[in-house]
Wavefront OBJ file of the C-alpha trace (Angstrom):
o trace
v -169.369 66.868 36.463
v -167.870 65.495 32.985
v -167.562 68.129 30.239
v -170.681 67.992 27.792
v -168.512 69.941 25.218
v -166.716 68.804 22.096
v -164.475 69.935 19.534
v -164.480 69.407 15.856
v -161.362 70.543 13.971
v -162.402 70.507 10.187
v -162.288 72.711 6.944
v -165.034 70.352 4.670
v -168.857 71.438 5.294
v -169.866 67.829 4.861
v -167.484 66.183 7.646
v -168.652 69.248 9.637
v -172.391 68.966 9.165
v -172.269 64.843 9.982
v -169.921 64.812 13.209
v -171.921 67.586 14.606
v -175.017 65.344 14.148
v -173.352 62.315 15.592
v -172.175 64.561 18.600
v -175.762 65.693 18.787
v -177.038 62.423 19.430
v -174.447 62.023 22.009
v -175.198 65.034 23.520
v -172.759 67.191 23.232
v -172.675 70.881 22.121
v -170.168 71.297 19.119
v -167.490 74.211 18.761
v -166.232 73.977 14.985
v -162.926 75.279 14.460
v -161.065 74.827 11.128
v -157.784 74.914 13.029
v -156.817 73.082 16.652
v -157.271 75.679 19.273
v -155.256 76.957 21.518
v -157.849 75.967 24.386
v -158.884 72.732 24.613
v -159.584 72.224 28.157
v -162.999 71.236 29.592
v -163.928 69.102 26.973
v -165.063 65.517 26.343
v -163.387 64.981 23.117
v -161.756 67.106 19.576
v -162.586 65.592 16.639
v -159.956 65.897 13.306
v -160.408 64.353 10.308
v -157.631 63.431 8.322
v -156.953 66.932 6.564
v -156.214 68.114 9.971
v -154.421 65.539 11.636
v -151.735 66.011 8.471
v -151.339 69.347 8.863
v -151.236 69.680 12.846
v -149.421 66.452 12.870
v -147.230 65.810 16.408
v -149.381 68.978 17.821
v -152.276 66.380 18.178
v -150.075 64.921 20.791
v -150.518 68.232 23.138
v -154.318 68.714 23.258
v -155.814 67.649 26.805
v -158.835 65.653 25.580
v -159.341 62.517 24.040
v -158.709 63.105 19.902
v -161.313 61.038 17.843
v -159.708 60.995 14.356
v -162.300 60.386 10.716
v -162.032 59.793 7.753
v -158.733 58.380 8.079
v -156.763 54.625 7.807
v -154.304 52.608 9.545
v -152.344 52.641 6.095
v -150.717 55.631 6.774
v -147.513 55.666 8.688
v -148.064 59.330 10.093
v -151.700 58.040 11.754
v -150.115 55.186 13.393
v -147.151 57.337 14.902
v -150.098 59.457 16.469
v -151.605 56.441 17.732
v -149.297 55.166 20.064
v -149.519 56.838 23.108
v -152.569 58.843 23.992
v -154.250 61.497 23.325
v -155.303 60.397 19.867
v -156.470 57.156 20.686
v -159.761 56.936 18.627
v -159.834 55.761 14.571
v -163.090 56.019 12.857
v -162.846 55.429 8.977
v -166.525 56.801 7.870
v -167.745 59.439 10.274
v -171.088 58.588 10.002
v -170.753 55.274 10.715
v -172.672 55.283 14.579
v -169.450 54.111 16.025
v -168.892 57.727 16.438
v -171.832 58.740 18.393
v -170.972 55.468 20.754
v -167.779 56.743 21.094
v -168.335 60.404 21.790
v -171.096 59.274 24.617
v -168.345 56.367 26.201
v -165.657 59.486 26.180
v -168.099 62.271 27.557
v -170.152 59.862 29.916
v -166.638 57.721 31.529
v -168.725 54.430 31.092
v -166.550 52.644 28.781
v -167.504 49.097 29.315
v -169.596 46.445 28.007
v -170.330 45.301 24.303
v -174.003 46.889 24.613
v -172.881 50.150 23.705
v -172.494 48.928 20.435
v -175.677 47.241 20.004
v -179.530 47.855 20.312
v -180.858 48.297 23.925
v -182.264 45.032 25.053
v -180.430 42.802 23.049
v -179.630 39.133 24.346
v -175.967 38.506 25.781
v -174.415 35.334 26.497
v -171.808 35.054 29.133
v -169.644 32.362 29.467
v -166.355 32.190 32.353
v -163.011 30.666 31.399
v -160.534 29.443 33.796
v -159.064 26.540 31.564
v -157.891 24.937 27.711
v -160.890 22.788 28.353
v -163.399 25.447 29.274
v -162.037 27.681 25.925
v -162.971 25.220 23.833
v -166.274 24.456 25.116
v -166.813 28.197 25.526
v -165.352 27.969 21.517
v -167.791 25.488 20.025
v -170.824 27.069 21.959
v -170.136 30.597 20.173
v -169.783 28.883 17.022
v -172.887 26.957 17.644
v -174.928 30.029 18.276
v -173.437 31.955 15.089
v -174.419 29.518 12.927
v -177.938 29.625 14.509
v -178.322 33.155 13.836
v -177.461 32.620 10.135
v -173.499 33.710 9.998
v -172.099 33.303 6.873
v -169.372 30.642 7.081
v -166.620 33.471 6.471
v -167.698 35.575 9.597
v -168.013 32.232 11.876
v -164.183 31.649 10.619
v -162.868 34.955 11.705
v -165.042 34.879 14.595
v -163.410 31.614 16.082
v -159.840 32.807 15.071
v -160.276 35.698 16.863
v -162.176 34.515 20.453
v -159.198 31.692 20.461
v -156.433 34.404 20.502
v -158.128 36.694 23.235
v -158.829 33.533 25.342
v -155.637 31.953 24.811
v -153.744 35.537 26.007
v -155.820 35.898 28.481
v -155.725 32.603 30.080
v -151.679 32.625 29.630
v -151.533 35.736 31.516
v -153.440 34.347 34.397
v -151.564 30.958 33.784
v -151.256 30.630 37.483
v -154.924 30.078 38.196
v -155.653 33.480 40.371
v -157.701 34.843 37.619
v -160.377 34.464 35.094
v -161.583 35.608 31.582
v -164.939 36.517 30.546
v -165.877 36.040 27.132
v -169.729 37.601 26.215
v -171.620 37.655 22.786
v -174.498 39.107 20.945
v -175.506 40.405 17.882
v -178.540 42.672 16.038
v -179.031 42.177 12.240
v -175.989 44.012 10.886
v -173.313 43.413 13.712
v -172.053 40.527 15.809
v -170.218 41.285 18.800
v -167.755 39.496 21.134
v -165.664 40.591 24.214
v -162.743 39.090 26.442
v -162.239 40.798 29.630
v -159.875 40.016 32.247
v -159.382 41.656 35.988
v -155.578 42.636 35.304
v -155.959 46.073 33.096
v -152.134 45.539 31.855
v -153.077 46.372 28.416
v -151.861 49.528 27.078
v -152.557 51.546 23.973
v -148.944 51.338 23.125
v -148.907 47.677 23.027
v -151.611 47.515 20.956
v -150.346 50.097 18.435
v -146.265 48.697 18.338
v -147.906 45.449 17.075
v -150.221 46.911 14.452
v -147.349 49.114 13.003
v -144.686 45.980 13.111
v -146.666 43.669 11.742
v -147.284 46.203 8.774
v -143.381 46.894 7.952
v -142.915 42.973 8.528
v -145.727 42.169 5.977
v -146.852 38.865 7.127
v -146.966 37.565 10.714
v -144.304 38.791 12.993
v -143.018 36.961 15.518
v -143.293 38.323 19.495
v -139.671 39.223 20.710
v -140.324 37.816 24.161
v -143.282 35.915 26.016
v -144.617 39.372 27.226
v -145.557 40.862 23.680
v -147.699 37.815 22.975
v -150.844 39.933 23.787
v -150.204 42.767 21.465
v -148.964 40.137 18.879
v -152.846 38.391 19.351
v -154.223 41.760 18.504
v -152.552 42.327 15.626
v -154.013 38.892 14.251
v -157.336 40.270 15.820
v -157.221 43.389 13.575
v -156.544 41.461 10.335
v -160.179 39.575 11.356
v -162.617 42.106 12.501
v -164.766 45.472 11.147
v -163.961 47.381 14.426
v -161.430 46.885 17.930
v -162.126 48.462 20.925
v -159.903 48.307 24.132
v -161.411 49.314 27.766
v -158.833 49.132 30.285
v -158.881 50.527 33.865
v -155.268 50.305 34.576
v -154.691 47.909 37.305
v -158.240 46.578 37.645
v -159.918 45.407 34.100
v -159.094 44.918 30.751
v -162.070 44.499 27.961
v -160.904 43.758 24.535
v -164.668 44.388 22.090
v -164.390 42.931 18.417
v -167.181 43.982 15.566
v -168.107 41.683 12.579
v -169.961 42.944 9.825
v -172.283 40.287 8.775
v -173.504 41.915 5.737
v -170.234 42.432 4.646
v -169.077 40.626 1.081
v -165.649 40.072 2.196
v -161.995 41.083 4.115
v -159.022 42.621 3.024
v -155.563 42.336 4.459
v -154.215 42.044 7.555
v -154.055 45.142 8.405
v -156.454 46.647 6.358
v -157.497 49.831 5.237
v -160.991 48.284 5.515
v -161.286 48.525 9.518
v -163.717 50.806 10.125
v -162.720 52.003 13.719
v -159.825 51.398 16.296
v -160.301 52.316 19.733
v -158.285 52.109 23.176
v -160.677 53.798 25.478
v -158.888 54.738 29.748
v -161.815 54.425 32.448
v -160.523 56.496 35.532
l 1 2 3 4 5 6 7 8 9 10 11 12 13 14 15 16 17 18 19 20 21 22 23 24 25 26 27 28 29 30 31 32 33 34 35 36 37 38 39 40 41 42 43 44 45 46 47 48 49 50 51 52 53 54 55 56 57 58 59 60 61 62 63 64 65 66 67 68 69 70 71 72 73 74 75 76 77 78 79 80 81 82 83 84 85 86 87 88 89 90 91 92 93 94 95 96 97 98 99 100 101 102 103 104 105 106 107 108 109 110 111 112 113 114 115 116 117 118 119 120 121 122 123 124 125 126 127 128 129 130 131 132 133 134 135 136 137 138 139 140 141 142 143 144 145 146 147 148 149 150 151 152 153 154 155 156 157 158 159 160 161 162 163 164 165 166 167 168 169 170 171 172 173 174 175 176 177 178 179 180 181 182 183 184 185 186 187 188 189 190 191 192 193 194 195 196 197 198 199 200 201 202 203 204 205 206 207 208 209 210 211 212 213 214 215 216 217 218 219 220 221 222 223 224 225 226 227 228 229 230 231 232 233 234 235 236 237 238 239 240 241 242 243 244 245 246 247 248 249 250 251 252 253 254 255 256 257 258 259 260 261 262 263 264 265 266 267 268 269 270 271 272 273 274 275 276 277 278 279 280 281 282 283 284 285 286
């Protein structure tokens, strides 16, 4: 049986008081520590905010759980060091946005996959398979068809197209020889659209993902891939500077499932890799 525990390292009352309701909801009992443990076997996740990831800096790297890091940003150098390898593989800006509570039940449950999570139950999903150029654009105009319909501002229904082009086009290069497929699904509530692009490979790795994000940042602008086999983690990059939230599912070997967030209420973007993402995720199945 998975661990029903979790761990939240923090000194503030407030960050204290609103993880241990999102873990709640989740739930998971909470142990509150002020500093990491010694001990942090049998349990589904530890929670830092950004006080605490400072101060224990590389020591994050040693705990045996999943680290879910708050009230932090992908502007700081430090963060991003963390971030490249496991365990901290979790960013959420606000902790009490509910991306935390979906991410403390994916981590303490092992069910990792599938936009749903991230959306109310019962909520329509369209589904579309894409072996081809031809079928990605079809697959293309349809999700821009159906964003409009649901009243996307013409912003949103730019980033959203920018950003389904660059997960279909890696995927489809990456299963260039025709043995393979990509899966592109939508749906959205009143606040959030969602879109995923999953592929039966699972070659994705946080690393890639985090390389990119922390190049493209000392490059400022668009950095070009040094060979044909960093074009994925290049397209994420350019995914990041369009979306509220990324979230990678991979079961090495067997599936990849890249999730992107829009805001729709949202007035506007920052940057291209902004301060203003709200949550970065690479999430292991076993």
């Amino acid at each position: 049986m998975r661990p029903r525990r979790a761990i939240c390292v923090s000194r503030d009352e407030g960050v204290r008081r609103v993880v241990g309701e999102a873990l709640a909801t989740a739930g998971l009992s909470v142990q509150h520590e002020s500093s990491i443990p010694d001990d942090t076997g049998e349990v589904a996740l530890v929670v830092v905010d950004r006080a605490t990831r400072q101060a224990a800096g590389s020591a994050l790297c040693a705990i045996s759980a999943p680290v879910v890091v708050v009230g932090d940003d992908l502007d700081d150098d430090g963060l991003i060091t963390l971030m490249v390898d496991a365990p901290v593989s979790h960013l959420v800006r606000d902790p009490r946005d509910r991306d935390l509570g979906i991410t403390s039940e994916k981590l303490a449950s092992g069910d990792v996959f599938g936009l749903e999570k991230y959306l109310p139950p019962g909520t329509k999903v369209g589904e579309r398979v894409i072996r081809s150029e031809l079928e990605k654009h079809h697959a293309i105009d349809e999700v821009v068809a159906w964003a409009e319909a649901i009243g996307a501002r013409a912003p949103v229904i730019h980033r959203l197209t920018s950003v389904v082009d660059e997960l279909l086009m890696n995927a489809l290069r990456d299963c260039a020889d025709g043995a393979c497929r990509a899966i592109l699904r939508w749906a959205s509530d009143e606040t959030t659209l969602a879109i995923s692009v999953g592929d039966p490979l699972g070659a994705l790795e946080q690393r890639d993902v985090i390389d990119h994000v922390r190049r493209a940042r000392n490059e400022r602008g668009r950095p070009q891939p040094l060979s044909e086999s960093e074009g994925a983690g290049l397209g994420l990059y350019l995914v990041l500077a369009n979306v509220a939230s990324l979230i990678v599912n991979v079961a090495p070997g067997r599936e990849t499932e890249v999730v992107c967030l829009f805001d729709l209420a949202a007035s506007g973007h920052k940057g291209a890799i902004p301060s203003g993402v709200r949550s970065l995720h690479v999430f292991a199945a076993s």
